[in-house]
ROGU-586493 format. One record per residue (C-alpha): residue in one letter; x negated, y negated, z negated. Coordinates in steps of 0.25 Angstrom, whole numbers. Layout:
[rec "A", [X, Y, Z]]
...
// end
This chain:
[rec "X", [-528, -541, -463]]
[rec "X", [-513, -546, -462]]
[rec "X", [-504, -540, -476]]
[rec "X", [-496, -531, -467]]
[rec "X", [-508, -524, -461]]
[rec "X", [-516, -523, -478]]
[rec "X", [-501, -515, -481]]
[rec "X", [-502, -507, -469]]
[rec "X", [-516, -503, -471]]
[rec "X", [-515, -501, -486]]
[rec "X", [-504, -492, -483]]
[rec "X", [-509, -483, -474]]
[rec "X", [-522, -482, -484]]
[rec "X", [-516, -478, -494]]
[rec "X", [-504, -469, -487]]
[rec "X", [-511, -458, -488]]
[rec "X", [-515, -460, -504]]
[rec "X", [-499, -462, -507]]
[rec "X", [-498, -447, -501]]
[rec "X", [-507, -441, -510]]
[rec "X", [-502, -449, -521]]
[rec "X", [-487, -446, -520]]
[rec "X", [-491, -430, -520]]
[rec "X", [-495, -435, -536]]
[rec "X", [-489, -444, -541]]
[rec "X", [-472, -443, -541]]
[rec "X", [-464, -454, -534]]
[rec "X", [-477, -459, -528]]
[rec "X", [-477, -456, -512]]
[rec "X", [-465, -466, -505]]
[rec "X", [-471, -473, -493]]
[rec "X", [-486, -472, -494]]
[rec "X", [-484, -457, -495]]
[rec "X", [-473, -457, -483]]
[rec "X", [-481, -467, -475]]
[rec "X", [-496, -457, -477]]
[rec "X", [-487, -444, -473]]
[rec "X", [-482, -451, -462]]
[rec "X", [-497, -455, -457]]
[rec "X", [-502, -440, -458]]
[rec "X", [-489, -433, -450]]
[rec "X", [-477, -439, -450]]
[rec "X", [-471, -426, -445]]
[rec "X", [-477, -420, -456]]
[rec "X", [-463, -409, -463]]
[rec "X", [-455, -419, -473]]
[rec "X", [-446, -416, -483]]
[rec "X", [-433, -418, -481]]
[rec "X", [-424, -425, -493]]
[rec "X", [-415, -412, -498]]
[rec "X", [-416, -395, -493]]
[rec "X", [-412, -395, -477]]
[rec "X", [-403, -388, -471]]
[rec "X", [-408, -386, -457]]
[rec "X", [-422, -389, -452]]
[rec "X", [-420, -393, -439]]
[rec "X", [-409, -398, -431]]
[rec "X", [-406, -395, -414]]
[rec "X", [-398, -409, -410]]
[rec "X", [-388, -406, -398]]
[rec "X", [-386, -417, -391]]
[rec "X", [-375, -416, -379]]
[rec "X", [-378, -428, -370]]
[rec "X", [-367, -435, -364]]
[rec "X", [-357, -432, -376]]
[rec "X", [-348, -421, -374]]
[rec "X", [-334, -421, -376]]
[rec "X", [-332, -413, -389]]
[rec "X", [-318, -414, -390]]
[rec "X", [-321, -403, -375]]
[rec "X", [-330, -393, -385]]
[rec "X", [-326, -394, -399]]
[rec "X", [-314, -403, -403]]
[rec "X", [-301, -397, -397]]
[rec "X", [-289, -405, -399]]
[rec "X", [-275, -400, -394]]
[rec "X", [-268, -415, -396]]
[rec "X", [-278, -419, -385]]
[rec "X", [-276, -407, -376]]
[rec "X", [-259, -411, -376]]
[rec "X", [-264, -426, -374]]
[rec "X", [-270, -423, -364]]
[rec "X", [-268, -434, -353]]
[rec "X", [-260, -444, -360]]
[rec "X", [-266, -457, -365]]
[rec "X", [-274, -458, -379]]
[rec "X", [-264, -460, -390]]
[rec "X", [-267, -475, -397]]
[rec "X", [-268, -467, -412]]
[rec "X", [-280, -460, -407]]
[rec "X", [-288, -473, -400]]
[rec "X", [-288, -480, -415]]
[rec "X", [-300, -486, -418]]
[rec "X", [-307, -485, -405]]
[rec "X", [-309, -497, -401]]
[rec "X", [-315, -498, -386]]
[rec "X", [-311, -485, -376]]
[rec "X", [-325, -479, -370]]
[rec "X", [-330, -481, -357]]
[rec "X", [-320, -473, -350]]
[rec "X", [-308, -480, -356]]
[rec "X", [-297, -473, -363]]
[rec "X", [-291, -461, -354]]
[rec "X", [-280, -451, -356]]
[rec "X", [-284, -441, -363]]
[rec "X", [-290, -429, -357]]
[rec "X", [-291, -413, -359]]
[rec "X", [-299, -403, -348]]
[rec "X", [-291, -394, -344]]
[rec "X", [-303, -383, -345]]
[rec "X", [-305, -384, -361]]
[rec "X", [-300, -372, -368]]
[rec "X", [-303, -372, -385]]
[rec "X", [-305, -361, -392]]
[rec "X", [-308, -359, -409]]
[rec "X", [-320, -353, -412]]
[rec "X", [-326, -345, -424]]
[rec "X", [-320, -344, -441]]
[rec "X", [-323, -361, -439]]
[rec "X", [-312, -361, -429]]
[rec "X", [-319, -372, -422]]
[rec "X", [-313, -375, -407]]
[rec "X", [-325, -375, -393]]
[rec "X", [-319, -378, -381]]
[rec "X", [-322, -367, -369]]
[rec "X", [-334, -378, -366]]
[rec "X", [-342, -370, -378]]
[rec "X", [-340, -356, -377]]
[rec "X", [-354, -351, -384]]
[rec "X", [-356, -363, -393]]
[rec "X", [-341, -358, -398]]
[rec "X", [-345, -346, -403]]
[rec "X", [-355, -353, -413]]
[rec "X", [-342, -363, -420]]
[rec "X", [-344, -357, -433]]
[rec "X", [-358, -363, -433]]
[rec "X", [-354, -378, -430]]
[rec "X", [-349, -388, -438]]
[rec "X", [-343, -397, -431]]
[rec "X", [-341, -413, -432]]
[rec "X", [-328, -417, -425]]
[rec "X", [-327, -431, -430]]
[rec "X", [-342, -436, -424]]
[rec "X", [-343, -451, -419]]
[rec "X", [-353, -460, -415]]
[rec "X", [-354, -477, -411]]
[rec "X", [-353, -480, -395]]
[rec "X", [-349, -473, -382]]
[rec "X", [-362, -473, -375]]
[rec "X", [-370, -461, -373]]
[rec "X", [-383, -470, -374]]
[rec "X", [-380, -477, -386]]
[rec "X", [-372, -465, -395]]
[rec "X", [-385, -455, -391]]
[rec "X", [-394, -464, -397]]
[rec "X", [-384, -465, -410]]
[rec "X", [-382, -450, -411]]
[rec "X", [-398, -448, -411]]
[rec "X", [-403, -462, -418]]
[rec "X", [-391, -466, -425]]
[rec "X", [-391, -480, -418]]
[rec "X", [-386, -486, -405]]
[rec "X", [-399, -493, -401]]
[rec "X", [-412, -486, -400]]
[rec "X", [-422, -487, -410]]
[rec "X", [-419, -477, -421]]
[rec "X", [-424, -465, -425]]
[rec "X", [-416, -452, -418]]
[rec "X", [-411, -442, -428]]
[rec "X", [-422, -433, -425]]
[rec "X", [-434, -443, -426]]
[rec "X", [-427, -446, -442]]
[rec "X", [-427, -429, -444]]
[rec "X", [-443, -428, -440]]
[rec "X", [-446, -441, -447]]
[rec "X", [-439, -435, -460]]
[rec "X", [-443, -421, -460]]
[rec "X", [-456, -420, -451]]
[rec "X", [-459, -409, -443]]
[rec "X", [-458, -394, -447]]
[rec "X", [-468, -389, -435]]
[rec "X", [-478, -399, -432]]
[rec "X", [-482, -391, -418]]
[rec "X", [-467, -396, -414]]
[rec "X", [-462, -411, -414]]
[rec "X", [-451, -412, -425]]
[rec "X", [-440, -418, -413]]
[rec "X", [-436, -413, -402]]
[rec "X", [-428, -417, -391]]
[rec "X", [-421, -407, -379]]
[rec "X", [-414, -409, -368]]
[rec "X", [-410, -400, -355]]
[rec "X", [-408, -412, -345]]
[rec "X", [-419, -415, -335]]
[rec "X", [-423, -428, -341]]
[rec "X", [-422, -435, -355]]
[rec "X", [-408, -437, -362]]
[rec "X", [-400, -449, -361]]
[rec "X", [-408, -461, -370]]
[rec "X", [-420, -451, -369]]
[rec "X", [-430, -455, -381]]
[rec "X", [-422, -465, -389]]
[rec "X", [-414, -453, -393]]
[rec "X", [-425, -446, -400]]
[rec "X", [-434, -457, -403]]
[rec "X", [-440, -460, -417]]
[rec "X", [-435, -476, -415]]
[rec "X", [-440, -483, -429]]
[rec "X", [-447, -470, -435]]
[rec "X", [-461, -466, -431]]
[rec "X", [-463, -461, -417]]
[rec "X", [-469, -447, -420]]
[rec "X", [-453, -443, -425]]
[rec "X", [-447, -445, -411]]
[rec "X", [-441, -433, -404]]
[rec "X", [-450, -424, -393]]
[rec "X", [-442, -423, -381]]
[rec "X", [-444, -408, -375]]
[rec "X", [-441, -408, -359]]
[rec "X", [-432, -396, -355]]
[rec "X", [-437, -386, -347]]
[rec "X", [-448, -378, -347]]
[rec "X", [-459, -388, -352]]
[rec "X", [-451, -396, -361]]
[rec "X", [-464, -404, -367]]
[rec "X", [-472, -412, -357]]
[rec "X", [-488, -408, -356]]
[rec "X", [-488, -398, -367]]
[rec "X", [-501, -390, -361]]
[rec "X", [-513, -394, -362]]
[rec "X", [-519, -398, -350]]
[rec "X", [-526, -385, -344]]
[rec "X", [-540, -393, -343]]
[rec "X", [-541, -399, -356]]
[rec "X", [-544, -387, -367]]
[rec "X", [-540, -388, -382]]
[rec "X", [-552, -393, -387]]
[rec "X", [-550, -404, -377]]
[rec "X", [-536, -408, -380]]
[rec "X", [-540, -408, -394]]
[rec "X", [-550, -418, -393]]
[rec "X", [-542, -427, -386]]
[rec "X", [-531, -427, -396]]
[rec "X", [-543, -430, -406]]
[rec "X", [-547, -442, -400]]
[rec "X", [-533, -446, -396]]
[rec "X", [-529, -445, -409]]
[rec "X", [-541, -454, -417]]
[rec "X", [-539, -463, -406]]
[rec "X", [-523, -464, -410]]
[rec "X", [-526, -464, -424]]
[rec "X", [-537, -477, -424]]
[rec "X", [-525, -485, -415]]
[rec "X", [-514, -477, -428]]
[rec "X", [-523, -482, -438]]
[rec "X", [-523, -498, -432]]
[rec "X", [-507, -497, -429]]
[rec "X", [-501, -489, -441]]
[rec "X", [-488, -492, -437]]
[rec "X", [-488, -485, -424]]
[rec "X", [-479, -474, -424]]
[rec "X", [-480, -470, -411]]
[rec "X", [-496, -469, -412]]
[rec "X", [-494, -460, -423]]
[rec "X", [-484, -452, -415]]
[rec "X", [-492, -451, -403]]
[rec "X", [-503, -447, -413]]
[rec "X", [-495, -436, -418]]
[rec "X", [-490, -432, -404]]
[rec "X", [-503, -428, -400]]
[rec "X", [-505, -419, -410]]
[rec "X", [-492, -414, -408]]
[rec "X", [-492, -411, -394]]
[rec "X", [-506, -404, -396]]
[rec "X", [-500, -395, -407]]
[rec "X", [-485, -394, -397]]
[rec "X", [-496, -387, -386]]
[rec "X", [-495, -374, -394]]
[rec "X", [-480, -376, -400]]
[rec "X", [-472, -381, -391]]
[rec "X", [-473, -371, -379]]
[rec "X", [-467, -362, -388]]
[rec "X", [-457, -371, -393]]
[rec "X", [-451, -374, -381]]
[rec "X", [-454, -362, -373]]
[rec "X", [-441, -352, -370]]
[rec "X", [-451, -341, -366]]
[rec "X", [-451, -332, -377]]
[rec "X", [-435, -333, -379]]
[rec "X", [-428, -321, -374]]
[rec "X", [-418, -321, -363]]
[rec "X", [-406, -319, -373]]
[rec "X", [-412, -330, -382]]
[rec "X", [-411, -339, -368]]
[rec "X", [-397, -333, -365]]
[rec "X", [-391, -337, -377]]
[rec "X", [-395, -352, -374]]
[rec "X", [-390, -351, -361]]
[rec "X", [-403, -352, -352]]
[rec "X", [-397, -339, -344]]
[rec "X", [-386, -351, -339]]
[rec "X", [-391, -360, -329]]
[rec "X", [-382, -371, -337]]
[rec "X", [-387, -370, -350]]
[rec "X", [-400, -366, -349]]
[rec "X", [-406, -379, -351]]
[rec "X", [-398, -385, -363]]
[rec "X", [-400, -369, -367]]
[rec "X", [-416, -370, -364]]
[rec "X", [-418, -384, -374]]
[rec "X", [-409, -377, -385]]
[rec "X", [-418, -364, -386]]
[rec "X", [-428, -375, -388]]
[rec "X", [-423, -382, -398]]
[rec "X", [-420, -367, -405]]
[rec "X", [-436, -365, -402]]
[rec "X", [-440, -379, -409]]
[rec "X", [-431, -379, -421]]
[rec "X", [-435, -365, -423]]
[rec "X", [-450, -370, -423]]
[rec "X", [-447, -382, -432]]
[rec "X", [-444, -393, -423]]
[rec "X", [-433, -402, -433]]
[rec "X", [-425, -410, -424]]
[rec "X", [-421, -404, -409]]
[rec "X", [-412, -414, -400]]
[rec "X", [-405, -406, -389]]
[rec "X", [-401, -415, -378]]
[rec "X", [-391, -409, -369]]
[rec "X", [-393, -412, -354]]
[rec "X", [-387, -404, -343]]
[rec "X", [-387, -391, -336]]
[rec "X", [-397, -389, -326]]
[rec "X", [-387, -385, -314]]
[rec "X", [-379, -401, -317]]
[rec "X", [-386, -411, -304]]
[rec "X", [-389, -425, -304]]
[rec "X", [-378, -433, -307]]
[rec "X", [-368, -420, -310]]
[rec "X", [-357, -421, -322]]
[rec "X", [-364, -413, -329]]
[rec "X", [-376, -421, -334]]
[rec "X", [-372, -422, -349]]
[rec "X", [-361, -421, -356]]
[rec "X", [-354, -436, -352]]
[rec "X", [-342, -432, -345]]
[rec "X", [-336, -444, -340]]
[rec "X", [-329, -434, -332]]
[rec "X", [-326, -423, -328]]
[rec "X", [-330, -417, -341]]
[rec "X", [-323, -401, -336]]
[rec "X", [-336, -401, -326]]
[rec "X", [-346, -409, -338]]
[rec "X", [-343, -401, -350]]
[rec "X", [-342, -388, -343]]
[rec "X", [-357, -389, -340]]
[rec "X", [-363, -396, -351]]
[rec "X", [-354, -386, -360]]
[rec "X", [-361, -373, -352]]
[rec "X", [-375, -381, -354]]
[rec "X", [-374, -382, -370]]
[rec "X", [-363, -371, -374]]
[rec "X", [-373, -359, -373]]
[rec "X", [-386, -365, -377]]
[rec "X", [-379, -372, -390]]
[rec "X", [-373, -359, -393]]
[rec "X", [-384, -351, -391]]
[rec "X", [-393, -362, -399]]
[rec "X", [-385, -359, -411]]
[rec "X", [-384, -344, -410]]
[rec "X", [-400, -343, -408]]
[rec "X", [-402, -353, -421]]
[rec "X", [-391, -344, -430]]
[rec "X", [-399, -331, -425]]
[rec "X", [-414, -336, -427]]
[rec "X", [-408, -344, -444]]
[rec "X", [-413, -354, -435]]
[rec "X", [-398, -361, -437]]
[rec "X", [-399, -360, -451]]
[rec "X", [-412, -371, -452]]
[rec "X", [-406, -380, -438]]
[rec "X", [-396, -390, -435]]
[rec "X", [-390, -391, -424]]
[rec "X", [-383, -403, -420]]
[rec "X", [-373, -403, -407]]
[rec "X", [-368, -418, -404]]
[rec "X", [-368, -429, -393]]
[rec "X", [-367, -444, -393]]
[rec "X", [-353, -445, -393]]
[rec "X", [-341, -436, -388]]
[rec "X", [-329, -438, -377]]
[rec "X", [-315, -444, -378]]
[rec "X", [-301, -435, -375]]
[rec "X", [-298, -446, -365]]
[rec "X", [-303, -443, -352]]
[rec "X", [-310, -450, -341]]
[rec "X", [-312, -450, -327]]
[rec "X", [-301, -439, -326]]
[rec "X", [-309, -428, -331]]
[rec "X", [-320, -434, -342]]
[rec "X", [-320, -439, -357]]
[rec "X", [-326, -454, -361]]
[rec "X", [-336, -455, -371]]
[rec "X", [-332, -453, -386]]
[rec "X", [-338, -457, -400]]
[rec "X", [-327, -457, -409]]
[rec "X", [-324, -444, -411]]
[rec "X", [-333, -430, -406]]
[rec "X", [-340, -416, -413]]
[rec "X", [-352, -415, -417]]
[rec "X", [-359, -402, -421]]
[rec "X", [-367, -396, -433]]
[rec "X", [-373, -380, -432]]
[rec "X", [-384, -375, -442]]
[rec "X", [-389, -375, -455]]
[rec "X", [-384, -383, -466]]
[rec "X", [-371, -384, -457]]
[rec "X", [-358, -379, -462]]
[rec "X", [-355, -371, -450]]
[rec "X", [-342, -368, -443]]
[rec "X", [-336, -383, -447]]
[rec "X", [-330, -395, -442]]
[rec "X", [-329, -410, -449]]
[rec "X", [-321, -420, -443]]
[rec "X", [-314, -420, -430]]
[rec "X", [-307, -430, -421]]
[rec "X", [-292, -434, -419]]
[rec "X", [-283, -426, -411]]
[rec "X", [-288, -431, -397]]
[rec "X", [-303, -430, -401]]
[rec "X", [-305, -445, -398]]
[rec "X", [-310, -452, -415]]
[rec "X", [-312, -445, -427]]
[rec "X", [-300, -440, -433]]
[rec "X", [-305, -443, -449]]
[rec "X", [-314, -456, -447]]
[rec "X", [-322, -451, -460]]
[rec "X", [-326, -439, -453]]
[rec "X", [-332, -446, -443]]
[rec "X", [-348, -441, -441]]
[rec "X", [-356, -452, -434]]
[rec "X", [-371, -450, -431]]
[rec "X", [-376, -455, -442]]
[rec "X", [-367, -444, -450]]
[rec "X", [-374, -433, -441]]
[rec "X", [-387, -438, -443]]
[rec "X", [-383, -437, -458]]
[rec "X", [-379, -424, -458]]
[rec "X", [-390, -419, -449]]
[rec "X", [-403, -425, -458]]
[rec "X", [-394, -419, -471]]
[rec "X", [-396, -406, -465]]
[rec "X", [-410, -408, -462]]
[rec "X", [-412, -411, -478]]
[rec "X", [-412, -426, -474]]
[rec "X", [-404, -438, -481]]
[rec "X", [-401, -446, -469]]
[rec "X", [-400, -459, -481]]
[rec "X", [-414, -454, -485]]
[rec "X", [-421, -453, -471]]
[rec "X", [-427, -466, -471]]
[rec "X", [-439, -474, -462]]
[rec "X", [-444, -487, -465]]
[rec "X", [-440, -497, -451]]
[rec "X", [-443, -511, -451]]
[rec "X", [-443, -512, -466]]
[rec "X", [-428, -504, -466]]
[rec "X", [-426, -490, -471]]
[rec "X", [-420, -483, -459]]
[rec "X", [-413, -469, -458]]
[rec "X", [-406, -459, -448]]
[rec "X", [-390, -462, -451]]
[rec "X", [-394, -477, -452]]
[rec "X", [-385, -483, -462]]
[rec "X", [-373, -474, -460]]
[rec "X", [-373, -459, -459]]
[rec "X", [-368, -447, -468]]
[rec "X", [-369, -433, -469]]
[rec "X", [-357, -426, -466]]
[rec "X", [-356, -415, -478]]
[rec "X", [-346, -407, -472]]
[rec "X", [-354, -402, -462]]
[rec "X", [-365, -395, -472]]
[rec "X", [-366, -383, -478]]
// end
């Protein structure tokens, strides 16, 4: 036997006695205690490093990147600008124009603004319902984020790196905190469009953490999860013996390649998915939720009634102890093949764009966070509205906004947030930061989100290659001025 394979196997021999032992004796656990409790259920409810503040997080993602300065960030010195060049003082430091090139800047001429709430905060006529809700956001006006690319910035905003290969947020939240309803994967994903969202998995992956903390994408529609039921041949007794002898053949090959994580995932997944054949119907079905309950999510609007179907979810999973639910927005069910209408990437034309991606999010968001306030569901969640980047103040193609990463809002509601607030904000035209050490990348929001969660994001750690990883990377803090 080679030394490597002695270590392994004496390890694995005597994990279990480090777990018993560390119950005993003070300091004794570290890495033969971690290792055994990771063997018996990795998902099994951790500790997190300090008292939470929230429980659970619902992450809005708004695909194709918004132009925020067109919802939230109404600038006066861009409306009289309006059709002239963009001055030299506010280009400083951007070094390379976008795809588009640098255009004159651009107003639509349908945007009113309006001030909202004891906060003050400014919605464009875009948001009418999700207005009426101001005094529950803290915004973040000074957001920025590395590249131009939708591909490339998506993966950054969910994995914190360019390439793929890392962990996404919410792999690192159920490998830190495990799962508080074991019927239920601890990681969701949702999304209204009728096939996976751009980069598709390598947004909720697990990358270098074990496979069994990867996200569980939920189809929309009526059976979000694929093969639920039992097969209407094969009784109980049946189905339970299969699994028995699939899961001692899985563990002899689990026992011979220790180092498998996606052996021990798949080993947990079944298990799962037998315990899901009772949970999850309920989870994701919409049948016992009353029509006003369904109106105020927008599901009586053909519109919003898809992007308001996946929200009532996400508000059905949380409230059942689902930790980390990604919301993906698509598009509305009455946009065609090929229409402007797809996402929010509105290269032009962004009047038509935004007027329906608006309708398709404003009501469902708006009714999310009234149903969380009214259940004390918003005390104990997270919610999280933000995209890969934002749009510039020039226009493009007549009618459109190029693609913008150095200066767009983010959003925080729930608890542990200090409600009805905005940090940072962006120069007078709403291209860069205004004060650079405001400036929130990704990292910074990841940060501030695990802190929330009762996380130390410099704490957070996972042995890679002989390296101790973590979520922010090497960079990230959490911005304090958005907590209560």
């Amino acid at each position: 036997m080679s030394n490597n394979n002695a270590r392994r196997d004496f390890i694995l021999r005597t994990g279990g006695a480090g777990l018993a032992l560390s119950g005993l004796i003070p300091g004794l656990g570290g890495f033969q205690a971690a290792l055994a409790s990771e063997l018996a259920d990795p998902l099994a409810p951790k500790n997190p490093h300090f008292g939470a503040k929230v429980k659970s997080v619902i992450w809005l993602h708004q695909n194709g990147a918004p132009s925020t300065l067109d919802l939230y960030d109404y600038k006066p010195e861009l409306q009289k600008l309006a059709g002239q060049a963009v001055p030299a003082s506010f280009m400083k430091g951007i070094k390379t124009s976008t795809q588009g090139g640098v255009n004159k800047l651009w107003v639509s001429k349908e945007r009113t603004w309006k001030q909202y709430g004891e906060s003050g905060a400014w919605f464009s006529n875009l948001l009418p319902n999700l207005a009426e809700h101001a005094d529950k956001i803290a915004f973040i006006k000074s957001s920025v984020t590395v590249g131009a690319t939708h591909d490339i910035s998506i993966l950054k905003l969910n994995t914190g790196d360019l390439n793929p290969g890392r962990p996404s947020l919410g792999a690192w939240v159920s490998y830190a905190l495990g799962t508080a309803n074991p019927n239920l994967p601890p990681y969701v994903v949702l999304y209204n469009s009728d096939r996976e969202p751009q980069a598709g998995s390598q947004n909720w992956n697990s990358g270098f953490l074990p496979a069994v903390y990867q996200g569980t994408a939920f189809r929309p529609g009526d059976s979000p999860i694929l093969y639920l039921d039992r097969p209407e041949l094969r009784t109980a007794k049946q189905q339970r013996s299969q699994l028995d002898l699939l899961k001692h053949l899985n563990t002899s090959s689990a026992a011979r390649y220790p180092n498998d994580s996606e052996l021990r995932a798949r080993l947990r997944a079944y298990e799962l998915a037998e315990r899901m054949q009772e949970a999850a119907p309920d989870a994701v079905s919409l049948a016992t939720e009353t029509d006003a309950t369904k109106k105020l999510y927008g599901i009586d609007d053909k519109t919003s009634e898809s992007y308001g179907e996946v929200l009532l979810r996400a508000r059905r999973l949380v409230e059942r102890g689902v930790r980390f639910v990604q919301v993906v927005s698509g598009y509305p069910q009455n946009a065609g093949e090929g229409d402007n209408r797809r996402s929010w990437d509105a290269h032009n034309n962004l009047d038509e764009n935004h007027g329906v991606m608006a309708k398709m999010v404003d009501k469902p968001i708006a009714g999310l966070l009234a149903d969380l306030k009214s259940r004390g569901l918003l005390e104990s969640t997270l919610v999280v509205w933000t995209s890969e980047f934002s749009r510039t103040p020039w226009g493009e193609s007549g009618s459109g906004r190029d693609h913008n990463p150095w200066g767009y809002t983010t959003w925080l509601a729930g608890g542990g947030v200090k409600a009805g607030t905005t940090y940072g904000g962006t120069d007078e035209i709403g291209l860069q930061v205004a004060d650079k050490d405001t400036a929130v990348d990704t990292y910074d929001l990841h940060a501030t989100v695990l802190q929330l969660l009762g996380l130390d994001h410099l704490k957070t750690t996972y042995l890679n290659n002989g390296r101790s990883e973590r979520p922010t990377v090497v960079y990230g803090k959490v911005i304090k001025e958005l907590l209560a």
